[in-house]
C-alpha positions in Angstrom: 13.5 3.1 -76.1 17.0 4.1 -74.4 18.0 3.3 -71.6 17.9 7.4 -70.2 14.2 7.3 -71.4 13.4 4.3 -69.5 14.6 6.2 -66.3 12.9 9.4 -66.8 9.4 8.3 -67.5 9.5 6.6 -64.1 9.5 10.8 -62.8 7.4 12.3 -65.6 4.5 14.3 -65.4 1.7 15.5 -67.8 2.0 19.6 -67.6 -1.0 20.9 -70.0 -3.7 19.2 -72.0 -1.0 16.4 -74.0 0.8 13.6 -72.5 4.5 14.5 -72.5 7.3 11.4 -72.6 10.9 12.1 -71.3 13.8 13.5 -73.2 16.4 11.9 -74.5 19.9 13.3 -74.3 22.2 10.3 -76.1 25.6 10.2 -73.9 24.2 11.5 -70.5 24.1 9.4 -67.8 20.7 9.2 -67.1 21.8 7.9 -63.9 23.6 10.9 -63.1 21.6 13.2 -60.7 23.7 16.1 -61.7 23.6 15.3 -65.6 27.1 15.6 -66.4 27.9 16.5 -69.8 31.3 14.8 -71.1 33.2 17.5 -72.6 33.3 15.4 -76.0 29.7 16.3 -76.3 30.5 19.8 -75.6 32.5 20.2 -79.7 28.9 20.0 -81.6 25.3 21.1 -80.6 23.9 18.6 -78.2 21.3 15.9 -79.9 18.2 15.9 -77.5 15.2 13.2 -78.9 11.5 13.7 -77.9 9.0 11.3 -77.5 5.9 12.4 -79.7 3.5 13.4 -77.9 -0.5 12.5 -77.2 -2.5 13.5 -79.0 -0.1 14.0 -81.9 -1.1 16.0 -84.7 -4.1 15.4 -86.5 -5.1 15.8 -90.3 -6.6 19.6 -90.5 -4.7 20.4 -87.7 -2.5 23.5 -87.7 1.1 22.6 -87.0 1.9 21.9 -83.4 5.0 24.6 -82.0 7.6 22.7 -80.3 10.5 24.4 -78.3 13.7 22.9 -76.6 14.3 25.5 -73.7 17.2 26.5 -71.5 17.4 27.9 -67.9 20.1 29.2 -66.7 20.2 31.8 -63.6 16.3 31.9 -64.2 16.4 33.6 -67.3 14.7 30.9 -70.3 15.9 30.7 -73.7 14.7 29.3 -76.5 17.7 26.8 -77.7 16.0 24.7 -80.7 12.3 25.9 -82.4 10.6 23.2 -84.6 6.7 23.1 -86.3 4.9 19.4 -86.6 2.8 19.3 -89.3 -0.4 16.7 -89.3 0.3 13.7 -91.7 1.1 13.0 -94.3 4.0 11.3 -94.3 3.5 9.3 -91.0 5.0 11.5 -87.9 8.3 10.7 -86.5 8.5 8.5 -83.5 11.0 11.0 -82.0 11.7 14.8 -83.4 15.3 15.6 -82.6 16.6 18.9 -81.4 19.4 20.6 -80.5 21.4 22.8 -77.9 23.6 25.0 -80.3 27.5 24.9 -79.8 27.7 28.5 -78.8 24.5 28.1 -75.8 26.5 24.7 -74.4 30.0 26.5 -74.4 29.0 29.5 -72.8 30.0 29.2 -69.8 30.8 26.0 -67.4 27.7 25.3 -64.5 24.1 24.1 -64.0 20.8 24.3 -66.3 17.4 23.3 -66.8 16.5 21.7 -70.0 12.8 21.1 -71.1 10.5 21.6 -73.8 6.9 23.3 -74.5 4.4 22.0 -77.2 1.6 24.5 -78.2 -1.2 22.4 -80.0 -3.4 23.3 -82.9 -6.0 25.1 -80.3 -3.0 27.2 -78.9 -3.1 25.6 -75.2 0.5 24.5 -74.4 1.8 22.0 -71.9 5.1 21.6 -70.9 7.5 18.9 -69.6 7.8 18.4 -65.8 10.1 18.0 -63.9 12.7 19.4 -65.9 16.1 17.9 -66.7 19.4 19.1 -64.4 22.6 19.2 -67.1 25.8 20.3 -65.6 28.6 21.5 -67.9 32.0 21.4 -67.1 34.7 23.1 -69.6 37.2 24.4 -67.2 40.1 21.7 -66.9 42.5 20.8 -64.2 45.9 23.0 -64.1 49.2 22.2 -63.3 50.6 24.7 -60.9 53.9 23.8 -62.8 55.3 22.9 -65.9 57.6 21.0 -63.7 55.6 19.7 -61.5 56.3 15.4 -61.5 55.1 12.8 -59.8 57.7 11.4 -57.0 57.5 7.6 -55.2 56.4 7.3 -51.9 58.6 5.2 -50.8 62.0 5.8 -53.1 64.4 2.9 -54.8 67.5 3.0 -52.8 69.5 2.2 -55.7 66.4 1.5 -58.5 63.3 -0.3 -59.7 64.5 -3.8 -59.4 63.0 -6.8 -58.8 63.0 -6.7 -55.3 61.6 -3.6 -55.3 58.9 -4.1 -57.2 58.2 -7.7 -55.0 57.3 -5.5 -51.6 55.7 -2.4 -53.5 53.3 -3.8 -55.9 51.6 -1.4 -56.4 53.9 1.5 -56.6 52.9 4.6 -55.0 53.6 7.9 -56.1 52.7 11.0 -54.9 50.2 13.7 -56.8 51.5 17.6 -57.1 48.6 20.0 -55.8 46.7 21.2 -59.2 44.3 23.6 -59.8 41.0 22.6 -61.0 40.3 20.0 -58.7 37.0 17.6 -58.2 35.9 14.4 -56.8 36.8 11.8 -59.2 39.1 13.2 -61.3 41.3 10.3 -62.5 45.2 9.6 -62.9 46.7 8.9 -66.3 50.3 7.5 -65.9 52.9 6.8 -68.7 56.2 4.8 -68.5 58.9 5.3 -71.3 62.3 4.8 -71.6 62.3 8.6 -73.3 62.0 11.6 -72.0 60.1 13.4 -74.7 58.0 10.4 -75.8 55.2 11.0 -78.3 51.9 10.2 -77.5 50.8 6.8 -76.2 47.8 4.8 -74.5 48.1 4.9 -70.4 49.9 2.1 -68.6 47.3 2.4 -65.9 45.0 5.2 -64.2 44.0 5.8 -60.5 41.0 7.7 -59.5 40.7 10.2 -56.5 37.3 9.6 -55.5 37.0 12.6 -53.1 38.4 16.0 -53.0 39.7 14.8 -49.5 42.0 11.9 -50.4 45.5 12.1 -50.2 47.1 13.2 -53.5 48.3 9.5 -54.5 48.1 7.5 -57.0 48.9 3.7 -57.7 50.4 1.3 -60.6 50.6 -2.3 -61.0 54.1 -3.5 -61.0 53.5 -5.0 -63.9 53.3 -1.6 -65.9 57.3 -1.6 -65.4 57.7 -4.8 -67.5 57.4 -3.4 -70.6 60.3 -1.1 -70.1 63.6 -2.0 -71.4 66.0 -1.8 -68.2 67.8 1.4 -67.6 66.8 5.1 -67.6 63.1 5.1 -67.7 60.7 8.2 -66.8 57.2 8.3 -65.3 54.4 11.2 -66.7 51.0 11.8 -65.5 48.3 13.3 -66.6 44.6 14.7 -64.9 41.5 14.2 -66.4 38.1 15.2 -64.7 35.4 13.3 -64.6 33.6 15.4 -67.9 36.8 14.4 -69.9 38.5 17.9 -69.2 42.9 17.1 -69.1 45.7 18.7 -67.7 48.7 19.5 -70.4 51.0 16.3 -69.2 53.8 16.4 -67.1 57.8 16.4 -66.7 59.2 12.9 -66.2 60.0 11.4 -63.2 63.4 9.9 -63.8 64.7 6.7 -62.1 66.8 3.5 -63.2 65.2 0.4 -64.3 66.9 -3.2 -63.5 65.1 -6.1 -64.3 65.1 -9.6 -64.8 63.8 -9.6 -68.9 60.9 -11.6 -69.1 59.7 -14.0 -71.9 58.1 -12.8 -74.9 53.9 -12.4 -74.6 51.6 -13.8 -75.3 54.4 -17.1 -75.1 53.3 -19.9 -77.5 50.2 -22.3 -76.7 50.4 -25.4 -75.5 50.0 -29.0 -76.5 48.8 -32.6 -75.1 51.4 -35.1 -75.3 50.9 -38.2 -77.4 49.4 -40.6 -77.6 46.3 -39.0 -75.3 45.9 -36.5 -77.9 46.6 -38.3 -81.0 43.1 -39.2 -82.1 41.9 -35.6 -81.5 39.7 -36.4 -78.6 40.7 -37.3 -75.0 39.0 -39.5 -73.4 38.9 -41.7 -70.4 41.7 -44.3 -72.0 43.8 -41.4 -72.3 42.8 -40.3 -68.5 44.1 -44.0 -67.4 47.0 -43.3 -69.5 47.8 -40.3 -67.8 47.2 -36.7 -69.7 50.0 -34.3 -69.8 50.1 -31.1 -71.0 53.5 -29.7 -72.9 54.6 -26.1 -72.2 57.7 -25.3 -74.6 60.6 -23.3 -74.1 61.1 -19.9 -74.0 63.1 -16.7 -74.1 64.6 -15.2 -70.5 63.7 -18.3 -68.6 65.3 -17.4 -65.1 65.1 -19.8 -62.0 62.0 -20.0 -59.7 60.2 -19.8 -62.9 56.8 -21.6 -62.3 54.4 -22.7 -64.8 50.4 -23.0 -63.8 48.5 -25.1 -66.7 44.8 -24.0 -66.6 42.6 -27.1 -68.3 38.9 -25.8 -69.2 39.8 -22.4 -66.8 40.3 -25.1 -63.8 44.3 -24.1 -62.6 46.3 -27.1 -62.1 48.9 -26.4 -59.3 51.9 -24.9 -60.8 55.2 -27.0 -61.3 58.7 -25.6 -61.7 59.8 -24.5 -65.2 63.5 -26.1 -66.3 65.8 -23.9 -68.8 65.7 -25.1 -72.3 63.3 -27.9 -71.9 59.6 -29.0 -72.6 57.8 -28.4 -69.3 55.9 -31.4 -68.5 52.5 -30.8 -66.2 50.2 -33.8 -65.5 46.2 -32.8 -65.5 44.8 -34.9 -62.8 41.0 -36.5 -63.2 39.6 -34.1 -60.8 40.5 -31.2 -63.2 39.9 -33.2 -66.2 36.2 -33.5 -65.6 35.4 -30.8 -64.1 32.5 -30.4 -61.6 29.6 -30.5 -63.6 27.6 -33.2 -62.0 26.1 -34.3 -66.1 29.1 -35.4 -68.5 29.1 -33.5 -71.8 31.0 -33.9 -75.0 32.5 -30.7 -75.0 35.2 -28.4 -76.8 37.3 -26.7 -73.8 40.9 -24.4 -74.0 43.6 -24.8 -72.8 46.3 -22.3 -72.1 49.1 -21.7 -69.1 51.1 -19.0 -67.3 54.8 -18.6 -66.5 54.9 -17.2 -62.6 57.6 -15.5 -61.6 57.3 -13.7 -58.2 54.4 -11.3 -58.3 54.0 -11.5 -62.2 52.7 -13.9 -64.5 53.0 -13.9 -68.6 50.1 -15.9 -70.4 50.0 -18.1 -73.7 47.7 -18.2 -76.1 45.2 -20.8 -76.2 44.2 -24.0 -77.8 40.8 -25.8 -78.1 40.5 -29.6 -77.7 37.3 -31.9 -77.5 37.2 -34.3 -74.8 34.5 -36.6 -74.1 34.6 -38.9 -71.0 30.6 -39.6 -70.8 29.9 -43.8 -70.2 27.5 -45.9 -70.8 26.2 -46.3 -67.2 26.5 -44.7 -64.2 29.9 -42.7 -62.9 31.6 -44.1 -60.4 34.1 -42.7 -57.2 37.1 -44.4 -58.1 37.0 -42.9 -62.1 38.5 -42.9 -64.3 39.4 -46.6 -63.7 37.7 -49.0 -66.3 36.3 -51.2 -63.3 33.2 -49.6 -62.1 31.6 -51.9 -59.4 28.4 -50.0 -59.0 27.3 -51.8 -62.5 25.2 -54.4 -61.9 26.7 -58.1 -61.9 26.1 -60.3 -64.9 24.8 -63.5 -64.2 25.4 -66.6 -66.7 22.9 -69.5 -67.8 23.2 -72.8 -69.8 20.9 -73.4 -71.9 19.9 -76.7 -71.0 21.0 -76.5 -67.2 19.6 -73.3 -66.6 20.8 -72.9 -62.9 21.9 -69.4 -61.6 25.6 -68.7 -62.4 26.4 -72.7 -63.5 27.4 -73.9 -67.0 28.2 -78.4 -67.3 27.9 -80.9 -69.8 24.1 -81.0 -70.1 24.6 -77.5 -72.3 26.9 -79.0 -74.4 26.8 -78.3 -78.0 23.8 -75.5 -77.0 25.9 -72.9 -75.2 24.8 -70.3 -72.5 23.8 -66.9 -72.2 24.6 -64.0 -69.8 21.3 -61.5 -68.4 21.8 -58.5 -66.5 19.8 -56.0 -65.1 20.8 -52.3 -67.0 22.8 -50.0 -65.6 21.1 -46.3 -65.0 20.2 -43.9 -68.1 20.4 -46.2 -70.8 20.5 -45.2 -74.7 19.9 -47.0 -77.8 22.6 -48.3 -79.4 25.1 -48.4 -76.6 26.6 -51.9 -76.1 27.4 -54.5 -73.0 30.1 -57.0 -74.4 30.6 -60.1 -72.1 34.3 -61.6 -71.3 34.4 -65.6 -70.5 37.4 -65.7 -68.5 39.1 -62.6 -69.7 38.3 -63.6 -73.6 35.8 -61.8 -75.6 33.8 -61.0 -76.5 32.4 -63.7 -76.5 28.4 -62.5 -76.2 26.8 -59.0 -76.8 24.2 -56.9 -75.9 22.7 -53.6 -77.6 20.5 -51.4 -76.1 17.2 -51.0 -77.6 14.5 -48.1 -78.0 12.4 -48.5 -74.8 15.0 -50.2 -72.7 15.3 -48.6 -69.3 17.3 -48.5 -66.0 16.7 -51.8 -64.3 15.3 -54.2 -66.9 16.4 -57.3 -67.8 17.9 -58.0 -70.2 20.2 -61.0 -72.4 23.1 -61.4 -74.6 23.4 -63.3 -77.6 24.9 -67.1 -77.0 27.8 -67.6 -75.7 29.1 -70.3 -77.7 29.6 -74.1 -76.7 33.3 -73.9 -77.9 33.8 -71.0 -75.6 33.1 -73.1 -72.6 34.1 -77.1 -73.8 36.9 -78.5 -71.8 36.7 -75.8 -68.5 36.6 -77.7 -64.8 36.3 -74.2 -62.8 34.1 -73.5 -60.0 34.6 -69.5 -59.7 35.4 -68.7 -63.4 35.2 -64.7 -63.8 32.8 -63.5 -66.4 32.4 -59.3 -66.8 31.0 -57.2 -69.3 32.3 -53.9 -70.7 29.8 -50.9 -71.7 30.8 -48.8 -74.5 28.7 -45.5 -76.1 30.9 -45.6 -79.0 33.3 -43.7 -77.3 34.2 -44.7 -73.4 34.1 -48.3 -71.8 32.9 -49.2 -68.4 33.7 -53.0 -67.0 31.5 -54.8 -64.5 33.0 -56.4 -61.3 33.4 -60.7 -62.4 30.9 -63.0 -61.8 31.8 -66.3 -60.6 30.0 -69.1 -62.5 30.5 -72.6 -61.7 31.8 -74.3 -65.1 32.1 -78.3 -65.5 32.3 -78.9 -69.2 35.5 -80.7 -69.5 35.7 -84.7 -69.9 34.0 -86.7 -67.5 36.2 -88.9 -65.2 36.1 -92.4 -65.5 35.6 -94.1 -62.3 35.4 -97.9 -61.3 32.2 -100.1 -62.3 30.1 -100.7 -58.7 30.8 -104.2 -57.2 27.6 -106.2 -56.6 27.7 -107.8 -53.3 25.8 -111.3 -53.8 27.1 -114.0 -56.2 26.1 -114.3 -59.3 24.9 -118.0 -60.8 25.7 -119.6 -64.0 28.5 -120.5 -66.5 29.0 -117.0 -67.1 28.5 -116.1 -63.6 26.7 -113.1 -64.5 22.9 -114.7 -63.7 21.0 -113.0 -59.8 18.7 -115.5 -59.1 17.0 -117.4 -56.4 20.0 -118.8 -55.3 22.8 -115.7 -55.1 24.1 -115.6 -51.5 23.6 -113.7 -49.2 19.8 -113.7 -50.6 18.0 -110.8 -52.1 14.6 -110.5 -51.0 16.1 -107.9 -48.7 17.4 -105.7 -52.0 20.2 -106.3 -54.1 23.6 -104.6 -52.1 26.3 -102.7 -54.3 29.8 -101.4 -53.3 30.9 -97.9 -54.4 34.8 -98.7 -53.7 37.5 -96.5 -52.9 39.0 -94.2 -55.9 41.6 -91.3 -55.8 39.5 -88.7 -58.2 36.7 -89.3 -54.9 36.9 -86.2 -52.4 35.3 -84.9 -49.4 31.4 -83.8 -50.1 31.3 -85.3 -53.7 27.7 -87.0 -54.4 27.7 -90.5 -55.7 24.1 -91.1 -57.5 23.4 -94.5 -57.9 21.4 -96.0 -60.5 19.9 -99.5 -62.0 17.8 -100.0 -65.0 16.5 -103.1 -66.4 15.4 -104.5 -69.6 12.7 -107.2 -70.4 14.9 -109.2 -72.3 18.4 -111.1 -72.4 20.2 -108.5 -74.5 20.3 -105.0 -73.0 18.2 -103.4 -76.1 14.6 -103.6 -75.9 13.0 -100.8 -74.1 13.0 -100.6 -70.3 10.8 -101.8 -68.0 9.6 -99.3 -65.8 9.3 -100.6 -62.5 13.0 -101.7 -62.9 14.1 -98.2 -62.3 16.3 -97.4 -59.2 17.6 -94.5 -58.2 19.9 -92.9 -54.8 22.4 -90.4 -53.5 24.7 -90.4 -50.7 28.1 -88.7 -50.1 31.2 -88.9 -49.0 30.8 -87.3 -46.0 34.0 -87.9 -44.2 37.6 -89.3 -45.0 36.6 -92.0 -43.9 34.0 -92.5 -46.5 36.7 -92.2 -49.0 38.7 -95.1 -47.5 35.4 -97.5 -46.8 33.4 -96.6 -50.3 29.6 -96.0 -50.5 27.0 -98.6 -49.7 23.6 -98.8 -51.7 20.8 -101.2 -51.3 18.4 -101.9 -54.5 14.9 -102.3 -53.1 12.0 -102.7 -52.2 12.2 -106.3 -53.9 8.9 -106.3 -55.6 8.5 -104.4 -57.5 12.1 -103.0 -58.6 13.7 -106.8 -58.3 10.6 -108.8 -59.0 10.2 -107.3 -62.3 13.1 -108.7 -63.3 12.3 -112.0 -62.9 11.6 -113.6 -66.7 15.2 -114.1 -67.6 15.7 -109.5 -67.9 19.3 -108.2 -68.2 19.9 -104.7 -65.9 22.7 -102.8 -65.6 24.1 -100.4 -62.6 25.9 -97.4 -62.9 26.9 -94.2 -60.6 27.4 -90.5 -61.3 29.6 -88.2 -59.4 28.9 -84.4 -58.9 31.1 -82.3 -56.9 28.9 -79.2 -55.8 26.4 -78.2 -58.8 28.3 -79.9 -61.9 28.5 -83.7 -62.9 32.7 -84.7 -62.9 32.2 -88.2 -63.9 30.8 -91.6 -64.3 31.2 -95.1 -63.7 31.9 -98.2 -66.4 28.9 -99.8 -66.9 28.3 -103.2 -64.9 25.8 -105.7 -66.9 24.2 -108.4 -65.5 20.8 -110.8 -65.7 18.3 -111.8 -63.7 16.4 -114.9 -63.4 14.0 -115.7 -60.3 12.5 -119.3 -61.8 12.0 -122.2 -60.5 12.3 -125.3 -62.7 8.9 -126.3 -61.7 7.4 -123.2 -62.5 6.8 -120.0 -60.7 9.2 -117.2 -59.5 10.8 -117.1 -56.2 9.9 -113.9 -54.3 10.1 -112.7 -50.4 9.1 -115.1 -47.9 10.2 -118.3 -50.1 12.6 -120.7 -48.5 14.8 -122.2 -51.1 16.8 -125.0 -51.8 19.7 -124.7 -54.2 21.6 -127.4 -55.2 25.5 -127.1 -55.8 25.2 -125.7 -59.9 22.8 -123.3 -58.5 19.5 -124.7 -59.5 16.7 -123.0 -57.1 13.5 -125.1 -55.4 10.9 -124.0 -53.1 10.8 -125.7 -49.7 8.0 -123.0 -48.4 6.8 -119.4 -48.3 6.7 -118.2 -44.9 5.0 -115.0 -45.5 2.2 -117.8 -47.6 1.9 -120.2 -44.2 1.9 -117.1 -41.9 -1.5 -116.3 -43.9 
């Protein structure tokens, strides 16, 4: 259904015993109160559709009598007469009639069209209200052949550039005519002839109301495509049916200026490398993007050039003779303001200002793509985004927060993170150990979302061997196949280069025997109190390193056979001032029984520290052997309380046990 029979059933009414639809008159304005023929309609009989009607025509029915009817001055004519026989073959959806040529061009003024169907009972019923046509064949009149348009404000000396920069548009003013009605319309014509042939308008102007001043308007830009020199202006009236006036004499006047460059000027290009893969991206926006405007024809200076990327208009830059015009796309105008990132195919295409006018280029299409694995960030398109969640880093063996050292060797570490918002299988996190990678990965799998945990493959052992760092910066990169993202760097505490060597401890009692290497009874000062070692001053020691002490023992004479478990002796101190460092660290083996009693059947032991600076182990001491014997010759084992005699070799006796005769 058309749009003018849309609009007319919304005023229709049933007249008679059948249903009645609205006419349809294809080229009227069913808008149009006043239902203004164009005068193009007016050079064949007018086509008028009608709906079929309800109840149509029935088989055995006698044909229905339809009749398009005219009213004009009250008098009703019959303009089109058609019979609508019962089916078969089917009935139309619409029977078209028509005004004849010699009823439309009769005269120009109002009518009343509408039609009458008579059924096969003979009761008719008509359509109501009935449609207002207006025809129009009268059309405008010069009142001269003369007669020219003349500017409103006249060139002193001619249309130059200046003149056209403070009267754009240019006014000129209208002759009276005969003929005229509200919005009769303005055809204007520039040549450089004064007889030229027939040619498409360089612009119109429309009089709305009979009571506007008789002026009309051009663009400036309608001179342009003059040549400079004499030059004539022509007009023409059309009414609003179509209806012209013959056109008119020329307005003469002198044309002067500046020649402008040949449109549409040549499209532009993206210089390389950005463009050289046939995608820009977000490397390319780090690189900078720049957009090449070549040279052209009539350059002339004050030329400006205005580069529009995706319809966005980058701020224009002045346009050099001869020479590639360079124009940098800034990040804001490269992405756009969608808030969701698209892969997208966008044009691009510039202007050459100068003054009031501008001259376009064709345009070229380019992909770009700068959607991330991740969240955006402010400061884009930088590669650092430090609203992705830090990495964090754990040895395998060690497995402490951010801290890699010796106990991982030969297992390596891996890195976990939480993920980043929005993420889609098969995008991937590749971890950096110090700026080298990658050295782990990660790929995102199906059912993987924002905030899970997740972990990397292993960073390798040979990655991290031979590294004494306590912030060493690990990141990770994300990458969608197509644009990167990096993390900020995590610092992780890494200790897995050698171990220093530091001093063997001093024992602070002598020791007995040919060897000297024997604690017994007799060692001086005595030992029931605990055995006393000496940590002693080293240069590798600092300020706050931890100095574990330890002692193990053996029940046997050779260091080999398995330990014996009360011999075990472990503690910490540290080096708490400079001080410290000067003086050494002072440890005490006890209680006596049962960590030195245990020892007593001829055992060998050795003592040893470890050094840690903060989390990590930084080295170790030599090992210092040494046995222990607590016998007496004459049987039993000396222990606390026991006052001894030792003769000058060193060989122990009991004199008494005091804690024995204080029982």
């Amino acid at each position: 259904m058309s749009i003018s029979t849309l609009t007319h059933i919304s005023g229709a009414r049933i007249g008679g015993v059948l249903a009645l639809g609205p006419m349809d008159i294809p080229g009227v304005d069913p808008l149009d109160p006043n239902g203004l023929v164009p005068v193009s309609l007016t050079l064949a009989p007018l086509l008028v559709r009608i709906p079929m009607w309800l109840p149509a025509p029935e088989p055995l029915d006698t044909p229905h009598r339809v009749q398009l009817l005219w009213l004009r001055d009250g008098i009703e004519r019959q303009a089109d007469l058609k019979l609508i026989d019962a089916p078969p073959p089917p009935l139309p959806a619409f029977v078209q009639m028509h005004v004849p040529l010699a009823m439309l061009r009769e005269r120009s003024g109002s009518v009343e069209l509408y039609y009458r169907v008579t059924d096969s009972e003979g009761q008719t019923s008509e359509l109501d209200p009935k449609v207002t046509l207006t025809i129009d064949l009268e059309s405008p009149e010069l009142l001269r052949p003369d007669d020219q348009l003349s500017f409103v404000s006249p060139p002193t000396t001619g249309v130059d550039e200046a003149y056209l920069a403070g009267n754009d548009p240019v006014r000129f003013n209208v002759p009276p005519y005969r003929g005229r009605e509200r919005n009769d319309r303005i055809e204007m014509v520039l040549s450089n002839s004064p007889n030229p042939a027939a040619a498409a308008p360089d612009g119109d102007y429309v009089l709305v109301n009979t009571s506007d001043p008789l002026i009309c308007e051009l663009p400036a830009a309608g001179f342009r495509r003059l040549n400079n020199g004499q030059a004539y202006i022509f007009y023409q009236v059309f009414d609003e049916a179509g209806n012209f006036s013959t056109r008119s004499a020329g307005l003469p006047f002198v044309l002067d200026l500046i020649a402008g460059p040949g449109v549409p000027l040549p499209a532009p290009t993206v210089m390389p490398p950005a463009y050289d893969d046939t995608l820009i991206k977000r490397d390319d926006a780090r690189a900078g993007v720049v957009v090449l405007v070549p040279p052209y024809a009539n350059w002339a200076a004050g030329d400006q050039c205005r580069v529009y990327w995706n319809e966005r208009p980058v701020p224009d830059v002045p346009v050099s003779d001869g020479v590639e015009t360079q124009v940098p796309i800034p990040w804001s105008i490269l992405r756009g303001p969608l808030p969701v990132l698209v892969a997208e195919e966008i044009r691009i295409r510039y202007e050459i200002i100068r003054g009031l006018v501008s001259y376009p280029s064709f345009g070229r299409r380019i992909r770009q793509d700068f959607t991330v694995a991740g969240q955006d960030h402010a400061g884009a398109p930088a590669l650092l985004n430090p609203t992705l969640p830090l990495a964090e880093v754990r040895g395998l063996v060690s497995d402490e927060a951010n801290l890699v050292d010796l106990r991982d060797k030969d297992v390596g570490a891996r890195a976990r993170v939480f993920l980043y918002d929005d993420p889609q299988p098969g995008q991937v996190l590749r971890f950096f150990w110090n700026g080298i990678g990658p050295v782990a990965t990660k790929t995102v799998q199906v059912g993987e979302v924002a905030g899970q945990l997740v972990f990397s493959s292993v960073i390798p052992w040979g990655v991290m061997e031979g590294i004494i760092d306590s912030s060493l910066p690990v990141h990770y990169i994300t990458d969608n196949g197509v644009n990167q993202q990096q993390s900020r760097n995590t610092e992780v505490d890494v200790n897995t280069g050698p171990l220093l060597s530091f001093p063997t401890p001093v024992i602070q009692h002598t020791l007995i025997g040919g060897t000297g290497t024997f604690l017994t009874c007799c060692s001086s000062p005595e030992i029931f109190a605990g055995v006393s070692w000496k940590v002693v001053s080293h240069g590798d020691f600092q300020v706050n390193d931890e100095v574990r002490f330890f002692t193990h023992g053996y029940n046997n004479n050779g260091w080999v056979d398995p330990i014996v478990q009360d011999s075990r002796f472990t503690q910490s101190k540290t080096f708490d001032t400079p001080a410290d460092l000067v003086n050494g660290l002072d440890f005490t083996v006890m209680p006596f029984d049962p960590v030195v009693y245990s020892l007593r059947l001829q055992s060998t032991a050795v003592a040893w520290y470890e050094v840690w600076r903060g989390r990590s182990k930084i080295g170790e001491s030599i090992l210092r052997r040494f046995r222990v014997d607590l016998a007496y010759p004459a049987g039993g084992f000396c222990q606390a309380g026991d006052v001894v005699h030792c003769t000058s070799d060193g060989v122990p006796s009991l004199i008494r046990n005091d804690c024995a005769d204080s029982n």
